[in-house]
VOGU-3710 file (C-alpha; in Angstrom, 3 decimals, decimal comma):
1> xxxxxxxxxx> 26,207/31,927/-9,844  25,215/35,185/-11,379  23,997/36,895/-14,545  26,201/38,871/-16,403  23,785/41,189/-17,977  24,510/43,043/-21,276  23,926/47,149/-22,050  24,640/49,089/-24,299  27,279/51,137/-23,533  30,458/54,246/-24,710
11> xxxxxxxxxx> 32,553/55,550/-22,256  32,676/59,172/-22,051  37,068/59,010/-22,470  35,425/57,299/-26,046  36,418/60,399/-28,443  39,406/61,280/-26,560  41,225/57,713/-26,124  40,664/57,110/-30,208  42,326/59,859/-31,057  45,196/59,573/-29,202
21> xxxxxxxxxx> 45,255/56,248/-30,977  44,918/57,669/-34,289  47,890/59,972/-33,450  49,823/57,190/-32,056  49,333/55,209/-35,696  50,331/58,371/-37,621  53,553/58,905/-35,073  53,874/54,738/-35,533  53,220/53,802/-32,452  52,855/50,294/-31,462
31> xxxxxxxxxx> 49,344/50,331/-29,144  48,114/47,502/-27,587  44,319/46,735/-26,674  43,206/47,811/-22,812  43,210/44,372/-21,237  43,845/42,312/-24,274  46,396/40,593/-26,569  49,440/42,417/-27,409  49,922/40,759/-31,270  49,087/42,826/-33,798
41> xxxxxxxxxx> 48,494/42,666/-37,421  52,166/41,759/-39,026  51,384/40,503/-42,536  51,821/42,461/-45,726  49,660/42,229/-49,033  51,417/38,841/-49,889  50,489/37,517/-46,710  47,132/35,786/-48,035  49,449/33,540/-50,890  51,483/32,705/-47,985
51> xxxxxxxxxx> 48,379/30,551/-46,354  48,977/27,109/-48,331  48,695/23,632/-46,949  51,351/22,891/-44,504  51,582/26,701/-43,796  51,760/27,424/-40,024  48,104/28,851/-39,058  47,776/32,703/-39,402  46,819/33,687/-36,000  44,128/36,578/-35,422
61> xxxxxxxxxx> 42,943/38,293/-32,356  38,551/39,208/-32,063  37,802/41,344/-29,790  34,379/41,216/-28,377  32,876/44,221/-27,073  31,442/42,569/-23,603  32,283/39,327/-21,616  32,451/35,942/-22,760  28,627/35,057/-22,919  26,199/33,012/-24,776
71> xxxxxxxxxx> 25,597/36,672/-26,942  29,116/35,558/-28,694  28,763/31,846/-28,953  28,561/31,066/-32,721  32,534/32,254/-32,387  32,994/29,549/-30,075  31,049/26,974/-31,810  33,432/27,677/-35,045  36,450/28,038/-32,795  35,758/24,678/-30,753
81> xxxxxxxxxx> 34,802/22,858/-33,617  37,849/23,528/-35,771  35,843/25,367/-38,756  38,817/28,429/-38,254  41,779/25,501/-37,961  40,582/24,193/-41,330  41,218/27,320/-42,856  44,448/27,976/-41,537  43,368/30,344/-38,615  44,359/30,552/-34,692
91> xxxxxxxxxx> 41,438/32,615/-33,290  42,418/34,335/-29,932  38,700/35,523/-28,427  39,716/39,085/-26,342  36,851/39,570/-23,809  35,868/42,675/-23,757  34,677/43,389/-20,602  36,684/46,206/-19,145  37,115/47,677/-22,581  36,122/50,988/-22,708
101> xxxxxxxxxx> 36,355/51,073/-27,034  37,093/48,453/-29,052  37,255/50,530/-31,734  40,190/51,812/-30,743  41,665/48,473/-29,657  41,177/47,044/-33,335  42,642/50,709/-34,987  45,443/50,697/-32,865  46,284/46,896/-33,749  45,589/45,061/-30,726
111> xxxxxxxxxx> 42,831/43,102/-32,323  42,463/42,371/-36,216  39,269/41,914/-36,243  36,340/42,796/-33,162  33,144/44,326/-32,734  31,682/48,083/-32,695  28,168/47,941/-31,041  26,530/49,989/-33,798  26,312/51,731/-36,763  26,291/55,376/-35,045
121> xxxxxxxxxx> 29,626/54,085/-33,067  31,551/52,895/-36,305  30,372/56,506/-37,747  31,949/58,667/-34,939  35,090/55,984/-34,328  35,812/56,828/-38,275  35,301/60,323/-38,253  37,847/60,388/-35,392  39,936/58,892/-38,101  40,356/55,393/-37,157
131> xxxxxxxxxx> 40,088/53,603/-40,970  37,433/50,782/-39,733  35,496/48,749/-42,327  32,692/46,639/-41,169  32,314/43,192/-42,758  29,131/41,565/-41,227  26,926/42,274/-38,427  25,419/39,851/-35,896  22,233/41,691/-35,231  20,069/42,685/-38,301
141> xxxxxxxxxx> 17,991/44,319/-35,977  19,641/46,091/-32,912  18,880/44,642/-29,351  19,195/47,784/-28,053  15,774/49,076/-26,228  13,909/50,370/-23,592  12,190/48,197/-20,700  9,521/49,022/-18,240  7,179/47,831/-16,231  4,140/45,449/-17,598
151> xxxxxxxxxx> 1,533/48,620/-16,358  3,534/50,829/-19,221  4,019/49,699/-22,750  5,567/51,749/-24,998  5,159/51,849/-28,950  6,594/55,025/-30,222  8,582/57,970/-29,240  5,663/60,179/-27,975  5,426/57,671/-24,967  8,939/58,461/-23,858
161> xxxxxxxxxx> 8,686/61,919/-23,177  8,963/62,862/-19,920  10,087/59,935/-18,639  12,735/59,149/-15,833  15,151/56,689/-17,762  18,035/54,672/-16,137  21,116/54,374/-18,584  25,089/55,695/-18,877  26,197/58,053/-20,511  26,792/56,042/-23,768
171> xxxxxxxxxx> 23,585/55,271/-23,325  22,568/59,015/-22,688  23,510/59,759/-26,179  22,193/57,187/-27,681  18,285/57,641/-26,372  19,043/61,678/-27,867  19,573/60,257/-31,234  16,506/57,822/-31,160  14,654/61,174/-30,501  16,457/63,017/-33,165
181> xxxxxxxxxx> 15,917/60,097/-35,356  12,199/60,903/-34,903  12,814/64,606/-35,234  12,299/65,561/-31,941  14,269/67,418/-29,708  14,805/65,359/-26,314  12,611/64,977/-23,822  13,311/63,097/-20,997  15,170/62,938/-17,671  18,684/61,284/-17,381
191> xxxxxxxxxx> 18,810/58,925/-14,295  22,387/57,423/-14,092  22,599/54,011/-13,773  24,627/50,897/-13,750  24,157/47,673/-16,263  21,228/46,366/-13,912  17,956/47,069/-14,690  16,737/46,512/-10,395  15,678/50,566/-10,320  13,056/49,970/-12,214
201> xxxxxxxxxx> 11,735/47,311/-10,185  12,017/49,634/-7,417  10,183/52,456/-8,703  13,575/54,935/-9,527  13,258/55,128/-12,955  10,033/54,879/-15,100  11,999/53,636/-17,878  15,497/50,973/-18,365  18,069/51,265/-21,489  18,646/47,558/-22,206
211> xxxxxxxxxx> 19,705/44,528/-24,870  16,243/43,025/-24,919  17,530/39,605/-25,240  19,367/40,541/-22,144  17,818/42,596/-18,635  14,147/41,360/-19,916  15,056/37,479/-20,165  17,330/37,686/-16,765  13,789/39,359/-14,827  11,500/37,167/-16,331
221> xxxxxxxxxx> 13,340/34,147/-14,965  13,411/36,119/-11,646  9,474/35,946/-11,766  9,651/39,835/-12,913  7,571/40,812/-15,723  8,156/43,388/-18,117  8,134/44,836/-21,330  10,766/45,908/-24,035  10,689/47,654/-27,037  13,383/47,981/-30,015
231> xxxxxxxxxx> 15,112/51,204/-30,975  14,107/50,016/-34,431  10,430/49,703/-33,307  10,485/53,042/-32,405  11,914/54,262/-35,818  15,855/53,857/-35,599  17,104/51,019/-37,472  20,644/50,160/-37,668  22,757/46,801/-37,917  24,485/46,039/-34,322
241> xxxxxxxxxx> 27,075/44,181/-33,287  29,367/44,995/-36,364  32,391/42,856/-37,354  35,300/45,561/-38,456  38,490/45,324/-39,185  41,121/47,849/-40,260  40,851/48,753/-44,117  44,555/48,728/-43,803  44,175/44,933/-42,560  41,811/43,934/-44,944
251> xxxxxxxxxx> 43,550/45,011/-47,979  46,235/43,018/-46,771  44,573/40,056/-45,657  41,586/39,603/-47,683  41,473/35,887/-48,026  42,230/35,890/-43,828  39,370/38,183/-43,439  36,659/36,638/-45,912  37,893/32,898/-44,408  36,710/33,843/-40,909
261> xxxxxxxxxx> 33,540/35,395/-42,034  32,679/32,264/-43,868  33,661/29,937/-40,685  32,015/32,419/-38,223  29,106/31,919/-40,417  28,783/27,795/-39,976  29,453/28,401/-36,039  26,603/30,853/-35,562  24,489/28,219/-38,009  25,321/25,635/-35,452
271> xxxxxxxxxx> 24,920/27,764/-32,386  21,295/28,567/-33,138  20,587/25,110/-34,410  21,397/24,235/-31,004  21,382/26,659/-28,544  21,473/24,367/-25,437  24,536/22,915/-27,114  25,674/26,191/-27,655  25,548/27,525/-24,052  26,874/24,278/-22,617
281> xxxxxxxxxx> 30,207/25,478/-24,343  29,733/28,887/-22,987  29,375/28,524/-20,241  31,939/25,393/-19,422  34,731/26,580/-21,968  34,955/30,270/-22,815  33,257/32,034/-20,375  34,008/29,829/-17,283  34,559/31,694/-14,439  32,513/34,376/-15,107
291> xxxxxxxxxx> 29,160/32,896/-13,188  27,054/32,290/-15,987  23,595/30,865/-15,551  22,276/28,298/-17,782  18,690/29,282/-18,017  19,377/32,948/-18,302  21,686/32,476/-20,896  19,906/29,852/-22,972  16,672/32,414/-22,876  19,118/35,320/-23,641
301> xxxxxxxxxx> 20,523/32,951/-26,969  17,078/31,747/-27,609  15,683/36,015/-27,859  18,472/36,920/-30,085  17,524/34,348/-33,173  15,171/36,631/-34,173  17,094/39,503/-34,322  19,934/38,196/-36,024  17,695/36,650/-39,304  15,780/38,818/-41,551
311> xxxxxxxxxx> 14,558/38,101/-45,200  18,017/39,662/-46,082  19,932/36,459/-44,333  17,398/33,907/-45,655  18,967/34,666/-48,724  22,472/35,189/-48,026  23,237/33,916/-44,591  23,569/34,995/-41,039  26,276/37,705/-40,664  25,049/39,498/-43,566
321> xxxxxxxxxx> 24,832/43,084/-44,539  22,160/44,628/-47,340  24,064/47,406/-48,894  21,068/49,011/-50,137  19,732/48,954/-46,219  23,062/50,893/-45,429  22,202/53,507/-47,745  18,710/53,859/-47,228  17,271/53,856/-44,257  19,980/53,429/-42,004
331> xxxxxxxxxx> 21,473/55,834/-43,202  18,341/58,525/-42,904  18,217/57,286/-39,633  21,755/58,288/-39,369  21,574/61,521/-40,937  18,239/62,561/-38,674  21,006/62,423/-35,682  23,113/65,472/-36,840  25,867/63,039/-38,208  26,981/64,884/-41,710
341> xxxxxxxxxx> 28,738/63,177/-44,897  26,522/60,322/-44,963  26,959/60,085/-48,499  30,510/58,766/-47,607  28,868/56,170/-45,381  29,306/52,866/-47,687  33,398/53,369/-47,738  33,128/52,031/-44,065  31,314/49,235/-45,236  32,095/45,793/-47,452
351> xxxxxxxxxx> 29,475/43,513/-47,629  31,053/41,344/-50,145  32,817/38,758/-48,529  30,346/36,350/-47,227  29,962/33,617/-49,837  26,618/34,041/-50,673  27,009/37,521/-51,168  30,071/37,271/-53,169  27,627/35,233/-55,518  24,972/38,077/-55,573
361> x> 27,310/40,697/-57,005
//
């Protein structure tokens, strides 16, 4: 058995393979996700009055944005206990694991719905011209981070300079805006690595780009200490692990849309109600195969309650989005990256679907 860890990640063909996607849905090209399902979003804007009792189930392809693992497992939860059937929904849950962008999977209509890691990612995937909305996030507060060794703790920016950090390229970027987000110019030194965090261990790197609910919990059960450190506790907020869909899509499927929000709601409820109950369906259901280990990925479920609730959720549920988060300071945190027409920024967003928030406009 193994751990599959989780990093943050872009591939360098990111820009490139959107926008030959873009041009393939101006030219109307039929595209179909790297390693995923081929259906694709056939409905029209009648397609919502179509879903009455007795209707055959409208059926909907997610696309996560890594493997199958506990990270993911309120999906399965509303999946396995029939919270999607009882709208009227077939969920087909694409693993994402050799996908190199879902944001070009779900633009070029292999997906309907799926997940962008972050807010900077749904920026540059829409600038590019791919028409995503985001309609909930699972993280209020990013899990992205930086570990390293219990003899170094870090607690702001100044503490990274100079430092010999182990990441991708993706990742590369990323640690340049957290600087720029601080309004500093980089200053550290780019040590490629892969999606384990064993360098540091070894003394190759001083510093490790992780999911802190991921590399951290896997080395602590290993017996190896360390410590980790949010991108938002270093002064870059954003919401992470963003649910998007086409704006195309949702106009046309609203009711679809807002129906799996509210069941993917009452799964994640039940996932972190019971997380061992949770993983036990990970692990022996949709992400069999893939070696998972039950302790690492009950302590990787167990560190990501926190950062999925906030005092914004408490009120209107997990999944949520604050719109006046988006424009604030999100979106200065944004902006302090070099990213221009922020003031467009809430046209990629709708956080009015979720019941609860419905009810609070």
């Amino acid at each position: 058995m193994q751990s599959v860890s989780r990093v943050p990640r872009k591939s360098h063909r990111f820009a490139r393979h959107l926008s030959l996607v873009v041009a393939g849905l101006l030219l109307g090209t039929t595209l179909t996700a790297c390693g995923g399902s081929s259906s694709k979003a056939t409905g029209d804007a009648s397609a919502d009055a179509s879903r009455s009792a007795g209707a055959p189930a409208t059926t909907i392809s997610f696309q996560l944005d890594w493997v199958k693992n506990s990270q993911y497992s309120g999906f399965y939860e509303a999946d396995n206990k029939g919270y999607y059937a009882a709208d009227g929904l077939k969920v087909n849950i694409l693993d994402g694991g050799n996908v190199s962008s879902t944001a070009s999977v779900i633009a070029g209509g292999g997906a309907q719905l799926g997940i962008v890691s972050n807010m900077a990612r749904l920026y540059d995937a829409n600038k590019a011209g791919a028409g995503l909305v985001a309609v909930g996030a699972i993280y209020q507060t990013s899990p992205a981070g930086i570990m390293t060794l219990p003899s170094r703790k870090i607690t702001d920016i100044d503490q990274l300079k100079g430092l010999r950090i182990g990441t991708d390229a993706g990742g590369k970027a990323d640690i340049n805006a957290l600087f720029a987000a601080n309004g500093q110019s980089p200053d550290w030194t780019f040590v490629p690595v892969g999606y384990d965090a064993a360098p540091l261990f070894k003394g190759q790197i001083d510093a490790y780009y992780c999911y802190v609910n991921s590399q951290p919990v896997t080395y602590d059960l290993k017996g190896e200490k360390s410590n980790a450190v949010t991108f938002a506790d270093l002064g870059f907020q954003s919401y992470a692990g963003l649910i998007v869909t086409t704006k195309s899509y949702l106009d046309s499927h609203r009711q679809v849309v807002a129906d799996f929000l509210a069941d993917s709601q009452k799964g994640w409820a039940d996932a972190l109600a019971d997380p061992a109950g949770a993983v036990a369906l990970t692990i022996g259901h949709y992400g069999k195969g893939l070696g998972l280990e039950q302790d690492s990925e009950l302590g990787t479920l167990k560190a990501q309650v926190p950062l999925m609730e906030s005092t914004y959720t408490k009120s209107h549920g997990l999944l949520a989005m604050d719109p006046s988060a988006i424009t604030g300071a999100m979106a200065d945190a944004l902006k302090a990256t070099g990213r221009t027409n922020i003031a467009g920024l809430p046209a990629s967003y709708n956080a009015t679907l979720l019941p609860s928030s419905q009810a609070s406009q």
